[in-house]
DSSP file (Angstrom, degrees, kcal/mol; ACC not computed):
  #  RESIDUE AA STRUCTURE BP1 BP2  ACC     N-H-->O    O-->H-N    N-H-->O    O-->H-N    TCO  KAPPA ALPHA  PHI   PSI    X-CA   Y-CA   Z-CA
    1    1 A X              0   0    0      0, 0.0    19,-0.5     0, 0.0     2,-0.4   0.000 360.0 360.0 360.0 158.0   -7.5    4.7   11.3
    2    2 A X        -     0   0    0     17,-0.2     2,-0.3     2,-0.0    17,-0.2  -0.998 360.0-177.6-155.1 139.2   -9.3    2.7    9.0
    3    3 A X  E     +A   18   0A   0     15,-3.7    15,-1.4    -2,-0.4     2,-0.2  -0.985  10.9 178.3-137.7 149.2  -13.1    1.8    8.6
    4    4 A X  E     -A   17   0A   0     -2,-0.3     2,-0.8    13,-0.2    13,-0.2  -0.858  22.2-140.5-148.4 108.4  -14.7   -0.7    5.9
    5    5 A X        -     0   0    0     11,-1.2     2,-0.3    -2,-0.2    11,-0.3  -0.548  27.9-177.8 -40.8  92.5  -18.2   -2.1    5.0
    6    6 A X        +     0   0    0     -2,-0.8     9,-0.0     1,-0.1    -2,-0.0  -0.670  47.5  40.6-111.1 161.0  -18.1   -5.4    4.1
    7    7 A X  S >  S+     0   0    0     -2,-0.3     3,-1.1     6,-0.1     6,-0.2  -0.408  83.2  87.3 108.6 -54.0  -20.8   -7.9    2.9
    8    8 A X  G > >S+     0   0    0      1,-0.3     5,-2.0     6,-0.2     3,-0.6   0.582  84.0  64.1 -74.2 -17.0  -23.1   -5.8    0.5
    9    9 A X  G > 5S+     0   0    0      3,-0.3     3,-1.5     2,-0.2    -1,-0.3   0.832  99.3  51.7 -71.2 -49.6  -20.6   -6.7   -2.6
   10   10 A X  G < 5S+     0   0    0     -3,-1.1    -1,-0.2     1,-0.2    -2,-0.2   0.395 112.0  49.7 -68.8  17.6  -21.5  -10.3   -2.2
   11   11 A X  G < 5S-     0   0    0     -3,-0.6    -2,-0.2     2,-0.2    -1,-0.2   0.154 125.4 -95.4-131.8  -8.1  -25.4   -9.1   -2.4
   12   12 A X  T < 5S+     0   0    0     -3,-1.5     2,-0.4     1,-0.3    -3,-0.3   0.534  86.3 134.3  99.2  -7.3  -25.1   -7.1   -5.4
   13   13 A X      < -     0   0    0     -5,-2.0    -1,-0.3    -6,-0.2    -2,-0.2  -0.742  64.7 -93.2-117.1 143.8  -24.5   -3.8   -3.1
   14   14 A X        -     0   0    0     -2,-0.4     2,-0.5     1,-0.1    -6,-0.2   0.047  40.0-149.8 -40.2 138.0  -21.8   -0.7   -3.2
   15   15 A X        -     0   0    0     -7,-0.1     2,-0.6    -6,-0.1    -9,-0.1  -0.982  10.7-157.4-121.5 132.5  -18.9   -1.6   -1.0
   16   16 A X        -     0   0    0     -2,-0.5   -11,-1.2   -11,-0.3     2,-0.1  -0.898  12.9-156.9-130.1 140.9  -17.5    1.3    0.4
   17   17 A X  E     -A    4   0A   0     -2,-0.6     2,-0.3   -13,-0.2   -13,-0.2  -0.558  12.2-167.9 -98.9 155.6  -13.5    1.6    1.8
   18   18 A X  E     -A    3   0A   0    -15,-1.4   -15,-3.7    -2,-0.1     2,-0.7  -0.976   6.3-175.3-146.6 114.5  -12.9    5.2    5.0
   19   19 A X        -     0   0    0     -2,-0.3     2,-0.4   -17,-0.2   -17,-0.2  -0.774  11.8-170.1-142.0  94.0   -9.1    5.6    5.5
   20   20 A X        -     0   0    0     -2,-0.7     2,-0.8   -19,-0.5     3,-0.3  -0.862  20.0-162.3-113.6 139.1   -8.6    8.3    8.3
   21   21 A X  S    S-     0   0    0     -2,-0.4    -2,-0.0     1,-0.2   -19,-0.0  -0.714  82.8 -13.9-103.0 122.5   -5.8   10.3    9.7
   22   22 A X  S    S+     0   0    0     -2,-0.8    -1,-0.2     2,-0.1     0, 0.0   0.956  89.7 152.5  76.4  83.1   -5.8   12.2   13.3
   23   23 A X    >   -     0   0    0      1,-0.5     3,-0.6    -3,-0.3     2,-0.3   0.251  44.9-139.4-108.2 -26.8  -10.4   11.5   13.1
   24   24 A X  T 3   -     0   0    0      1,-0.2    -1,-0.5    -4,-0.1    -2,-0.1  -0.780  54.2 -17.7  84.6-161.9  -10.6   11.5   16.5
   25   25 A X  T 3  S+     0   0    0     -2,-0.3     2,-0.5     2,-0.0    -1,-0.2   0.534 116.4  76.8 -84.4  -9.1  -12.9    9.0   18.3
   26   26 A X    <   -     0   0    0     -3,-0.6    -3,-0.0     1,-0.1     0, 0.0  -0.884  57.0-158.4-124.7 148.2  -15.2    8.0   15.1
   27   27 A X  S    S+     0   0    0     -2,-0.5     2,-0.7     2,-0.1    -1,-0.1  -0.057  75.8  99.5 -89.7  14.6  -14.3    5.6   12.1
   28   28 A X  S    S-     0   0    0     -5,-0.1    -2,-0.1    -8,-0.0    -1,-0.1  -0.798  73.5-140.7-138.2  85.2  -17.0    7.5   10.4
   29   29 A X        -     0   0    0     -2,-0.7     5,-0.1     3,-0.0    -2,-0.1  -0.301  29.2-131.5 -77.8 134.5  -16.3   10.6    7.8
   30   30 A X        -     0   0    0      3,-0.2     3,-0.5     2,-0.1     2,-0.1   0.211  40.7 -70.3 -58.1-158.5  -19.0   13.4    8.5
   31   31 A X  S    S+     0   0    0      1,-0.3    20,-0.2     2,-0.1    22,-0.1   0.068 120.1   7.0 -67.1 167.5  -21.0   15.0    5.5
   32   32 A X  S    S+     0   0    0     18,-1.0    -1,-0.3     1,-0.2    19,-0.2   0.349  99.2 106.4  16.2  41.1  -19.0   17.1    3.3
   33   33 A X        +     0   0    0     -3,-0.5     2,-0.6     3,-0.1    -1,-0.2  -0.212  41.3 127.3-120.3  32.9  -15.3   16.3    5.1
   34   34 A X  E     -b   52   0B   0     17,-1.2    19,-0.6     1,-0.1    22,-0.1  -0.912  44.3-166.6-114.0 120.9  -13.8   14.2    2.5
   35   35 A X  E     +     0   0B   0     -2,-0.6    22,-2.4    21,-0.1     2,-0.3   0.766  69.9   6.3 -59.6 -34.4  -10.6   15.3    1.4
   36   36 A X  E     -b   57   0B   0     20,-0.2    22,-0.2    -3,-0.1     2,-0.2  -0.928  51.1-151.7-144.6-172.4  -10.8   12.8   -1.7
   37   37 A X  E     -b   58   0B   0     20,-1.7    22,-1.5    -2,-0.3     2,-0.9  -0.819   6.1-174.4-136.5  82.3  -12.5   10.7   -3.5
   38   38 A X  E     -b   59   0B   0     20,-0.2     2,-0.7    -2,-0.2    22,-0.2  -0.777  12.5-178.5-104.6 123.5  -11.6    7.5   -5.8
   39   39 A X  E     -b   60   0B   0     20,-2.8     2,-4.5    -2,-0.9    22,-1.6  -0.833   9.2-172.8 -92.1  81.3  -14.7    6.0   -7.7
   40   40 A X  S    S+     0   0    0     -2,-0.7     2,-0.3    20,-0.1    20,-0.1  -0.144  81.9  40.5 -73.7  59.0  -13.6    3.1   -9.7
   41   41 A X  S    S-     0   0    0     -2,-4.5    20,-0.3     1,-0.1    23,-0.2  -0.866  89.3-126.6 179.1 165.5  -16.9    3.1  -11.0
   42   42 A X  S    S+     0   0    0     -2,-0.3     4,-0.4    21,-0.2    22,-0.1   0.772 103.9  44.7-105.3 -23.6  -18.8    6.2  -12.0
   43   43 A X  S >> S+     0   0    0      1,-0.3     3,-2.2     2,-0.2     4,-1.5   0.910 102.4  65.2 -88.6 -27.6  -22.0    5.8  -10.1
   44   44 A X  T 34 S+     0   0    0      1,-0.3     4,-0.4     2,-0.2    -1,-0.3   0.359 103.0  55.2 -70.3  24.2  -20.3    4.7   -6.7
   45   45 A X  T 34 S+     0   0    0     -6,-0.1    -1,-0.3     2,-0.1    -2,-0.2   0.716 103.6  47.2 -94.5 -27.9  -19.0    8.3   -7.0
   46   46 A X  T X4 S+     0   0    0     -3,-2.2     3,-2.2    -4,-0.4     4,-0.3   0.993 109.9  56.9 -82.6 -83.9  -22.3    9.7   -7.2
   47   47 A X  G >< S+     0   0    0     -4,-1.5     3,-1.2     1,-0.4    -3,-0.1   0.706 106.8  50.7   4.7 -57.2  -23.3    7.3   -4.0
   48   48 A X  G >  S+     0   0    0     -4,-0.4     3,-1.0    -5,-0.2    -1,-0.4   0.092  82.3 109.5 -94.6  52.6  -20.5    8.9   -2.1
   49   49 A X  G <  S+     0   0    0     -3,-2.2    -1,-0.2     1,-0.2    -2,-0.2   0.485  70.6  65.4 -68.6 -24.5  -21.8   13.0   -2.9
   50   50 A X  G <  S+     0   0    0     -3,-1.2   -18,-1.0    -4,-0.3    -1,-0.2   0.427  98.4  51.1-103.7  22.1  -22.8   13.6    0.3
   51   51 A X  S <  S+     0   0    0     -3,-1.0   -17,-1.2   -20,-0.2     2,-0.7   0.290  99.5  87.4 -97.6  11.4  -19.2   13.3    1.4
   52   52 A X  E     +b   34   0B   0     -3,-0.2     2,-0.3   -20,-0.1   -20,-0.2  -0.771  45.9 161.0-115.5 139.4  -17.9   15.7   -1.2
   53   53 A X  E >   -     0   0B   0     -2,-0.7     3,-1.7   -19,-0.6    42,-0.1  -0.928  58.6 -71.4-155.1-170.1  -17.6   19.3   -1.2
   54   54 A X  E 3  S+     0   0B   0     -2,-0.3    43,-0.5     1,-0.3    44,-0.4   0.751 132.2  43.7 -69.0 -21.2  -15.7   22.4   -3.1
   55   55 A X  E 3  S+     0   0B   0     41,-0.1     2,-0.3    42,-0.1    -1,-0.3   0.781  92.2 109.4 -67.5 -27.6  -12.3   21.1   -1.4
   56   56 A X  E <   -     0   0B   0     -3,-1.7     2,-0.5   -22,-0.1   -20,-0.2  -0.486  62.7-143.5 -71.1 114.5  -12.9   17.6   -2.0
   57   57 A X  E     -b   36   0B   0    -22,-2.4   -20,-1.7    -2,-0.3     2,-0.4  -0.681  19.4-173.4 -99.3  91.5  -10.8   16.0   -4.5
   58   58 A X  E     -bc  37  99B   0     40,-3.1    42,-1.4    -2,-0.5     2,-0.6  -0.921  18.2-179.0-132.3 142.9  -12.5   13.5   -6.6
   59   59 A X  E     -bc  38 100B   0    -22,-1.5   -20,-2.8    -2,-0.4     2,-0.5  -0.785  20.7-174.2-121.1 116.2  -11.1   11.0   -9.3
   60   60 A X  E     -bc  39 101B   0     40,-5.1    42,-2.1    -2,-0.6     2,-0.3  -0.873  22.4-128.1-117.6 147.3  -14.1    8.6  -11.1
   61   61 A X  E     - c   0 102B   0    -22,-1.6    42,-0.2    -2,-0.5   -16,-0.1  -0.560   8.0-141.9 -56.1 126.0  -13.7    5.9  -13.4
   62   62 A X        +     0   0    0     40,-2.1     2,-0.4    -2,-0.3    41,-0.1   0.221  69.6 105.4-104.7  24.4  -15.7    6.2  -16.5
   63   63 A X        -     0   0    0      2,-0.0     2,-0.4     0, 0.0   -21,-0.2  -0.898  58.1-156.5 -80.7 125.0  -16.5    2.2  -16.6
   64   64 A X        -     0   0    0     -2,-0.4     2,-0.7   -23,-0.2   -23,-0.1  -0.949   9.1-168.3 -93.8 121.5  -19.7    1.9  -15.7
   65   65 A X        -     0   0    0     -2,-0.4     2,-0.2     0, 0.0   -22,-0.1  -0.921  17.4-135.0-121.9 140.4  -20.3   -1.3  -14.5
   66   66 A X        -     0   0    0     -2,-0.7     3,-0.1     1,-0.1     2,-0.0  -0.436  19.1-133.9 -79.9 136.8  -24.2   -2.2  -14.0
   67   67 A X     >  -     0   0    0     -2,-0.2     4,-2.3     1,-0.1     5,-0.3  -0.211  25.6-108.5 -84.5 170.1  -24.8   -4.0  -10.7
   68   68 A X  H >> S+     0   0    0      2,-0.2     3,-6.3     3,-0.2     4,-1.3   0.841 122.2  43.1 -50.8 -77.0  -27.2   -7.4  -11.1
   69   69 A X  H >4 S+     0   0    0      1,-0.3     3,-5.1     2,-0.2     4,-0.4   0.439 112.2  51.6 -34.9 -93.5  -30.3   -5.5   -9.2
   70   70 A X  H 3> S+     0   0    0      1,-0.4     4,-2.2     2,-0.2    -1,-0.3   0.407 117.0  44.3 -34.6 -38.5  -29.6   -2.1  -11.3
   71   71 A X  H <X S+     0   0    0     -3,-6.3     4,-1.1    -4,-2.3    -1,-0.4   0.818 110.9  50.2 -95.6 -24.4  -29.8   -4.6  -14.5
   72   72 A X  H <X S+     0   0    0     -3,-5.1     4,-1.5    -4,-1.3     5,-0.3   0.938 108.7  51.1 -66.1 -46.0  -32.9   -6.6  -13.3
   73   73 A X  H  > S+     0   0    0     -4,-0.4     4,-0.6     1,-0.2     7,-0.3   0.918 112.5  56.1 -88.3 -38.2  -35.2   -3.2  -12.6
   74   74 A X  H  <>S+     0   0    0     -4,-2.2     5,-3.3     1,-0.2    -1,-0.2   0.895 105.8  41.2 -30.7 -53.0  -33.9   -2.3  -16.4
   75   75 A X  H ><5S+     0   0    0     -4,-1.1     3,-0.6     3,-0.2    -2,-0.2   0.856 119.5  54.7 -79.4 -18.3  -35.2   -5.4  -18.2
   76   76 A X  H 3<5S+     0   0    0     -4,-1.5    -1,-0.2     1,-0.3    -2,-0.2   0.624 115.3  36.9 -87.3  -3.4  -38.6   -4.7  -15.7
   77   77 A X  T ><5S-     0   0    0     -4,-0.6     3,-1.1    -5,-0.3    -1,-0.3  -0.273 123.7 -99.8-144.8  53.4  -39.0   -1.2  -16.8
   78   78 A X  T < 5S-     0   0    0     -3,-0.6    -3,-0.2     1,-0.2    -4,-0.1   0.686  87.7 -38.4  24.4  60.3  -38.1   -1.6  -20.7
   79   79 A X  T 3 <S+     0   0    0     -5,-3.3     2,-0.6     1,-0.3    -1,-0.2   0.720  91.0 143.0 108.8  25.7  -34.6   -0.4  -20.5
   80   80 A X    <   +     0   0    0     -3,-1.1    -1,-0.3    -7,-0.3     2,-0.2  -0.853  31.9 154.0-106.7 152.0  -34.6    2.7  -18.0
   81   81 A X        -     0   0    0     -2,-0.6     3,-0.1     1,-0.2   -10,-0.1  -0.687  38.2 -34.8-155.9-155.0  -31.4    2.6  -16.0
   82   82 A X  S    S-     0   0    0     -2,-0.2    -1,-0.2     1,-0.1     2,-0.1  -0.230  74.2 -81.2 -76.1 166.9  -28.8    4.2  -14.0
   83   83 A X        -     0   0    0      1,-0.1     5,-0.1     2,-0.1    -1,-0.1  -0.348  50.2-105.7 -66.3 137.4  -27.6    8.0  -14.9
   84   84 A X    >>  -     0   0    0     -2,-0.1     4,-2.2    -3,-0.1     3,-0.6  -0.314  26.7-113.0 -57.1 144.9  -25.0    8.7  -17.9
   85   85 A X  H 3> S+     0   0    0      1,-0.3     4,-0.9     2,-0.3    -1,-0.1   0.629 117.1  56.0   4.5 -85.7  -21.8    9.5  -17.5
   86   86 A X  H 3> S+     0   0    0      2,-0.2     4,-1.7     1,-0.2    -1,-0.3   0.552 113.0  50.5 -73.2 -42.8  -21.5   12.4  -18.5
   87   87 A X  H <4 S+     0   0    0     -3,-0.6     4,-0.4     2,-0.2    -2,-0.3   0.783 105.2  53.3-111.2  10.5  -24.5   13.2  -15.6
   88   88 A X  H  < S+     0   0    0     -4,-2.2     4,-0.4    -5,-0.1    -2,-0.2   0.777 113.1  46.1 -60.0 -26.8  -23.0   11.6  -12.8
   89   89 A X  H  X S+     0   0    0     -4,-0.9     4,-1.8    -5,-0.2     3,-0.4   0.835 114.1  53.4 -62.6 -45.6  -19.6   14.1  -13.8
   90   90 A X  T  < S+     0   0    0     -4,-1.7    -1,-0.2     1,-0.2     4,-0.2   0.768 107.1  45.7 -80.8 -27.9  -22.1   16.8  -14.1
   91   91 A X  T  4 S+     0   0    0     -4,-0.4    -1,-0.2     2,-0.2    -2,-0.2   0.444 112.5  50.7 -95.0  -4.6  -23.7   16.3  -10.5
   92   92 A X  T >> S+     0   0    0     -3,-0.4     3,-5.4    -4,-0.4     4,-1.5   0.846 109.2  55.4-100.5 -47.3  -20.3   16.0   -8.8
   93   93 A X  T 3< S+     0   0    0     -4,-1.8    -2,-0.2     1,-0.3    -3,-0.1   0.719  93.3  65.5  -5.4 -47.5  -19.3   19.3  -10.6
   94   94 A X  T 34 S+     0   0    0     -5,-0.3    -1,-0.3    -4,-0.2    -2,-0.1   0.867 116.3  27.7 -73.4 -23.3  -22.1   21.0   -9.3
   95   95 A X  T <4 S+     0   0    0     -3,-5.4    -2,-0.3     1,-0.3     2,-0.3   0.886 129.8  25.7-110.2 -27.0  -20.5   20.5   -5.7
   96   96 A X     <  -     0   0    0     -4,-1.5    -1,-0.3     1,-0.1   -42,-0.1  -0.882  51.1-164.0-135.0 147.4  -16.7   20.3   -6.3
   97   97 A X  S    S+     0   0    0    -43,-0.5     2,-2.6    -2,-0.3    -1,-0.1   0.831  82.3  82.8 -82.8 -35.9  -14.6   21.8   -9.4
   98   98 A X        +     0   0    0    -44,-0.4   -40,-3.1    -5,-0.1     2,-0.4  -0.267  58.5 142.1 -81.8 105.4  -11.7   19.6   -8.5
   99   99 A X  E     -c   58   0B   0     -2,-2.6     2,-0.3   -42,-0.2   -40,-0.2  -0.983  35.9-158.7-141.3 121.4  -13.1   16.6  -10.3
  100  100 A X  E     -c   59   0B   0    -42,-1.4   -40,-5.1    -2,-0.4     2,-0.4  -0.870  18.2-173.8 -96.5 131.1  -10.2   13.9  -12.4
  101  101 A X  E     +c   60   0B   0     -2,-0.3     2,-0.2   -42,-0.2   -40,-0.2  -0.837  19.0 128.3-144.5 111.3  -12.0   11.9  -15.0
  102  102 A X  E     -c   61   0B   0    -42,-2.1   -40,-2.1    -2,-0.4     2,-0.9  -0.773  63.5 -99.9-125.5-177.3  -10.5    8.9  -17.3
  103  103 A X    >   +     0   0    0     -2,-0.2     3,-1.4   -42,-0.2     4,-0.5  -0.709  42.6 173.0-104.1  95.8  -11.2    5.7  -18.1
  104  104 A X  T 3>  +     0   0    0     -2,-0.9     4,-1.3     1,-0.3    16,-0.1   0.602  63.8  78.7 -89.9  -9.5   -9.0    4.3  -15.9
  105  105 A X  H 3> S+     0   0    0     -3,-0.2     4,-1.1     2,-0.2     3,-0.5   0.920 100.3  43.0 -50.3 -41.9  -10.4    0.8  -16.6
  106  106 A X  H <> S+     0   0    0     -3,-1.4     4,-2.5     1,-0.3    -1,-0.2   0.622 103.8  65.0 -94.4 -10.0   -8.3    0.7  -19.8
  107  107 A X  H  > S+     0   0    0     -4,-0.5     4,-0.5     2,-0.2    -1,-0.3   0.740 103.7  46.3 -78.4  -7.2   -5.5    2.2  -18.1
  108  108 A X  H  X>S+     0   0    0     -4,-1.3     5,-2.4    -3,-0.5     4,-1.7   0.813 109.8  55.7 -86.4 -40.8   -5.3   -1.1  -16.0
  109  109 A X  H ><5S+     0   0    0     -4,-1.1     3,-2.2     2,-0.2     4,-0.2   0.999 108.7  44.5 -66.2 -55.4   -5.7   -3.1  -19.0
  110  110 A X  H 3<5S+     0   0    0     -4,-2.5    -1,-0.2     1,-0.3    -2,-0.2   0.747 101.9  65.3 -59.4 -15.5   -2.8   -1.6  -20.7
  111  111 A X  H 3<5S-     0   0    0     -4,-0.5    -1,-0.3     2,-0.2    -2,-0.2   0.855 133.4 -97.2 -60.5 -48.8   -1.0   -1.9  -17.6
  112  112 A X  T <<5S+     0   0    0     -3,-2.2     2,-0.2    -4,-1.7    -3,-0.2   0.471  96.3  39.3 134.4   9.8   -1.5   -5.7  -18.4
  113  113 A X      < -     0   0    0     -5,-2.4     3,-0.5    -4,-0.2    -2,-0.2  -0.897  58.1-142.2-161.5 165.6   -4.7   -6.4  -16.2
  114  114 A X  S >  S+     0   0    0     -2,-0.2     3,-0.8     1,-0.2     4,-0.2   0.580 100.2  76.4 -84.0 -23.8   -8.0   -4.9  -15.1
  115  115 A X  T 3  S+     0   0    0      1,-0.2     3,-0.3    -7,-0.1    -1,-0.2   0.550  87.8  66.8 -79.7   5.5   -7.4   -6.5  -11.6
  116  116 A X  T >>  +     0   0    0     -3,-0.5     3,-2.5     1,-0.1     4,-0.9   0.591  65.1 106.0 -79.4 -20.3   -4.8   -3.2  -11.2
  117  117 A X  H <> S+     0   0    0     -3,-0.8     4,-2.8     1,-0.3     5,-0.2   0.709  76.8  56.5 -10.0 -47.8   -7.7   -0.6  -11.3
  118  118 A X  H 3> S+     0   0    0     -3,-0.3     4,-6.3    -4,-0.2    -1,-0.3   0.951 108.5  45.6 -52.6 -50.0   -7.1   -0.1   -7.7
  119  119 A X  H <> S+     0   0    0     -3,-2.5     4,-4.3     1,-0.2    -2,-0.2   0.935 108.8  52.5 -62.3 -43.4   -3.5    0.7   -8.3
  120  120 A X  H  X S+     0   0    0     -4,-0.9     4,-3.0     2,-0.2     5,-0.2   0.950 109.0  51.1 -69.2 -55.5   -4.1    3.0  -11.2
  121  121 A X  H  X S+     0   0    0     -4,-2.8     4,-0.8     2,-0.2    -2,-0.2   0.947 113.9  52.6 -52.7 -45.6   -6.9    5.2   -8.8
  122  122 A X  H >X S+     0   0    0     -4,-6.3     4,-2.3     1,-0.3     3,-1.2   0.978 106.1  49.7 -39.4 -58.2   -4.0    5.2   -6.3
  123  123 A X  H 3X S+     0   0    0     -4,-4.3     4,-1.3     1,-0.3    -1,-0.3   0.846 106.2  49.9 -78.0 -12.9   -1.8    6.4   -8.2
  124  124 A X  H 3< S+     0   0    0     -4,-3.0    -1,-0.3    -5,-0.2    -2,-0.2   0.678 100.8  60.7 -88.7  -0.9   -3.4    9.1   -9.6
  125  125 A X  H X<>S+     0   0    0     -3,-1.2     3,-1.4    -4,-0.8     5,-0.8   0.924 111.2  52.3 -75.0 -40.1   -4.5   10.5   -6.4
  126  126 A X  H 3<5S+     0   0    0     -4,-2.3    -2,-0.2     1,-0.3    -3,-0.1   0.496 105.0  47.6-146.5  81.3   -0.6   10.5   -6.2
  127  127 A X  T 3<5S+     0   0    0     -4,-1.3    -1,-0.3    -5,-0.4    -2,-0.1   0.214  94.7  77.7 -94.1   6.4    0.2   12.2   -9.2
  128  128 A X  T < 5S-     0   0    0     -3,-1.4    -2,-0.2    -5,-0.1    -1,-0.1   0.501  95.4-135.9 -93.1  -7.6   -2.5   15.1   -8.4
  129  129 A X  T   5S+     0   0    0     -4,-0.2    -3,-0.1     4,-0.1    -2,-0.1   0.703  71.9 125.0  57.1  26.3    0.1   16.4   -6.0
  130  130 A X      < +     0   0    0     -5,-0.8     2,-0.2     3,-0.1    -4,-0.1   0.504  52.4  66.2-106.7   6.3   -2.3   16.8   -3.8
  131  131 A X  S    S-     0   0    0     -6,-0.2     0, 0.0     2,-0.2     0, 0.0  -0.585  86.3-115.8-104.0 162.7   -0.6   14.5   -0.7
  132  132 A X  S    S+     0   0    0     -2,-0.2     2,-0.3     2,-0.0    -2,-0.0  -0.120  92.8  93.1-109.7  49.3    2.5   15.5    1.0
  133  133 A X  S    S-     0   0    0     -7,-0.1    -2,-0.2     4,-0.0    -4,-0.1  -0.992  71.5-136.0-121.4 119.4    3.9   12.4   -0.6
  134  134 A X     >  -     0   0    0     -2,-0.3     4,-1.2     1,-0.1    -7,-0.1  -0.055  26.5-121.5 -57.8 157.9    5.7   11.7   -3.8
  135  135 A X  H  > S+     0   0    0      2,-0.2     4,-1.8     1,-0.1     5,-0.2   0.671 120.4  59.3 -75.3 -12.9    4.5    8.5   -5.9
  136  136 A X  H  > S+     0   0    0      2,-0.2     4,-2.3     1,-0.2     5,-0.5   0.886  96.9  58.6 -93.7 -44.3    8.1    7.3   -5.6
  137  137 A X  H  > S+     0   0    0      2,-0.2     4,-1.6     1,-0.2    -2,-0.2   0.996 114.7  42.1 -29.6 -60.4    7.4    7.5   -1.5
  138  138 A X  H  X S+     0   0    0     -4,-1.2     4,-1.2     1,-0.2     3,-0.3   0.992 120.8  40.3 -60.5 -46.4    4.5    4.9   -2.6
  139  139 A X  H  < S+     0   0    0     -4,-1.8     5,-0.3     2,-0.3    -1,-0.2   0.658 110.9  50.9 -58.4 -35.2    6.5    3.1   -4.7
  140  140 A X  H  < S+     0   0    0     -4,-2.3    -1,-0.2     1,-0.2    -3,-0.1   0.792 117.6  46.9 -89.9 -22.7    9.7    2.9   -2.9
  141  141 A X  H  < S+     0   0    0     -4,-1.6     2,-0.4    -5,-0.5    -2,-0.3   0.563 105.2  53.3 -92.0 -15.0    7.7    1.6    0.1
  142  142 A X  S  < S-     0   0    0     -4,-1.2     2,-0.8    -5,-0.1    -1,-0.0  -0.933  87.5-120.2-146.6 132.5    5.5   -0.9   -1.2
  143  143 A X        -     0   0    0     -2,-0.4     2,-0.1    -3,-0.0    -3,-0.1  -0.867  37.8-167.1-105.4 112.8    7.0   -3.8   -3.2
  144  144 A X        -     0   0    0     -2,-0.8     2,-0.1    -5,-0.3     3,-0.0  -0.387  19.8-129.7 -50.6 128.9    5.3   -3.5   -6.7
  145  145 A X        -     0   0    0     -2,-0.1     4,-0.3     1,-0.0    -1,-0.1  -0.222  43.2-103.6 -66.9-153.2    5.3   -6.3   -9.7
  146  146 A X  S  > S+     0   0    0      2,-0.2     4,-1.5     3,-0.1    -1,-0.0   0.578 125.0  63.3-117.3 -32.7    6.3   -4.5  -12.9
  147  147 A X  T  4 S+     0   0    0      1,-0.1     4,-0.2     2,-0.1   -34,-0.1   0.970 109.9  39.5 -50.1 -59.2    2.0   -4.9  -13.6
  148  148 A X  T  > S+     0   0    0      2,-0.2     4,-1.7     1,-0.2     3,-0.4   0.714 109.8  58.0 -75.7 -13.5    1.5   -2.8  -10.7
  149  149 A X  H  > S+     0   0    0     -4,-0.3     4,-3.1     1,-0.2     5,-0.2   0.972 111.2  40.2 -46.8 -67.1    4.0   -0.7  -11.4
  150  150 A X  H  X S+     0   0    0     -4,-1.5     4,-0.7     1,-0.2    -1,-0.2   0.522 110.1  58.5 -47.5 -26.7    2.8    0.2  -14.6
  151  151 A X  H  > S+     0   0    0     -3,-0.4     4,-0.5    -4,-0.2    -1,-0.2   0.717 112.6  35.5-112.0 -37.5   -0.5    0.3  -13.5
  152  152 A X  H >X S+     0   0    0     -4,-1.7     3,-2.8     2,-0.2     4,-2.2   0.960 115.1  59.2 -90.4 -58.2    0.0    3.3  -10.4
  153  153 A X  H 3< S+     0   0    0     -4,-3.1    -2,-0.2     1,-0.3    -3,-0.2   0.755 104.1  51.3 -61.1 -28.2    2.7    5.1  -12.8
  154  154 A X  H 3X S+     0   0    0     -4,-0.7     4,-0.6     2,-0.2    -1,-0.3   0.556 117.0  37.7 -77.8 -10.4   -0.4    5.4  -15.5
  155  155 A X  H <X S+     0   0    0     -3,-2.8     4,-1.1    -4,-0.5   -28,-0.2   0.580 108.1  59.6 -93.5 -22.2   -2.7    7.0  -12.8
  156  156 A X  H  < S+     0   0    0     -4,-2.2    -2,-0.2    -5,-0.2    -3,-0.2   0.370 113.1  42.5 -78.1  -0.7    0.2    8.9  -11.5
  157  157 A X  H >> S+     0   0    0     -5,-0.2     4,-1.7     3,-0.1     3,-1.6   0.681 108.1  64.8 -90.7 -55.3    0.2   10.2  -15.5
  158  158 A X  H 3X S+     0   0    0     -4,-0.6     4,-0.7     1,-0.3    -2,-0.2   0.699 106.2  32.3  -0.3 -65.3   -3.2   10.6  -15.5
  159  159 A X  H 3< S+     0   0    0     -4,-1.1    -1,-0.3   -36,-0.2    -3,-0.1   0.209 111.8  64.8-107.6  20.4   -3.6   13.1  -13.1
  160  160 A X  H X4 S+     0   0    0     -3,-1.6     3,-1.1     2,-0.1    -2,-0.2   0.874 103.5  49.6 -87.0 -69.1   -0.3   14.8  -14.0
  161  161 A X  H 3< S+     0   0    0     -4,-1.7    -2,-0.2     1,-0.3    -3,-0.1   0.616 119.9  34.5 -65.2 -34.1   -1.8   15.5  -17.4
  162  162 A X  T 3<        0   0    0     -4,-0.7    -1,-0.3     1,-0.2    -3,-0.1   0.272 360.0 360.0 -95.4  12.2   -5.7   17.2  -15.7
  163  163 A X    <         0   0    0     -3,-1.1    -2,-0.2   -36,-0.1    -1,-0.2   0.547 360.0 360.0-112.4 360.0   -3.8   18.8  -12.7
């Protein structure tokens, strides 16, 4: 089963994607039951923290990209802004050890776009070994370009390299 928010992205607001298996009757993952986590962005990682907990498996992005509002309430309050890096990483830490962090933005570029980001978070959830799926299961199943290819085989390195 599969549940998605849509709208708040064309408003400036966190869009957030729920893909579950065997849930039962609700599209809706409780507190603390999420098995992972992919952030392409560092703060919507933070955002989802009350789904994470010491099992939860979560892989952030270290691009921070500032949303309009977040950058209007900056220029109104001389330059205070969203949390660093380094303490969104530190406040998911505090609930789960198993925490992957790259900049996976630049792995997308080198991949040969930035619209591959997606691919690249896939694929390093699996290269973490943490599915009971191989990346050549994704791979073999899903017809790739040679961009995306590149682009899940460099998150599938990724997390090879912290796991």
């Amino acid at each position: 089963m599969s549940g998605q928010l849509h709208g708040m992205a064309q408003r400036g607001g966190a869009v957030q994607s729920s893909v579950m298996l065997d849930c039962g009757i609700s599209p809706v993952i409780p507190e603390g039951k999420a098995d992972f986590v992919l952030g392409l962005e560092p703060i919507e990682c933070a955002r989802a923290l009350h789904f994470v907990s010491s099992r939860t498996w979560v892989f952030m992005n270290t691009t921070m990209v500032t949303p309009f509002v977040v950058a209007q309430d900056q220029i109104r309050n001389r330059g205070l802004g969203p949390p660093s890096v380094p303490e969104l990483e530190q406040a998911l830490r505090s609930v789960t050890s198993r925490l992957c962090v790259a900049d996976a933005t630049a792995l997308a570029e080198q991949a040969g776009s930035i619209r591959t980001l997606n691919l690249v978070m896939l694929g390093s959830l699996f290269g973490a070994d943490v599915l009971p799926y191989r990346p050549a299961d994704f791979t073999d199943t899903v017809a790739l370009s040679e961009e995306n290819q590149r682009a899940f085989m460099s998150g599938v390195t990724w997390s090879r390299v912290l796991s």
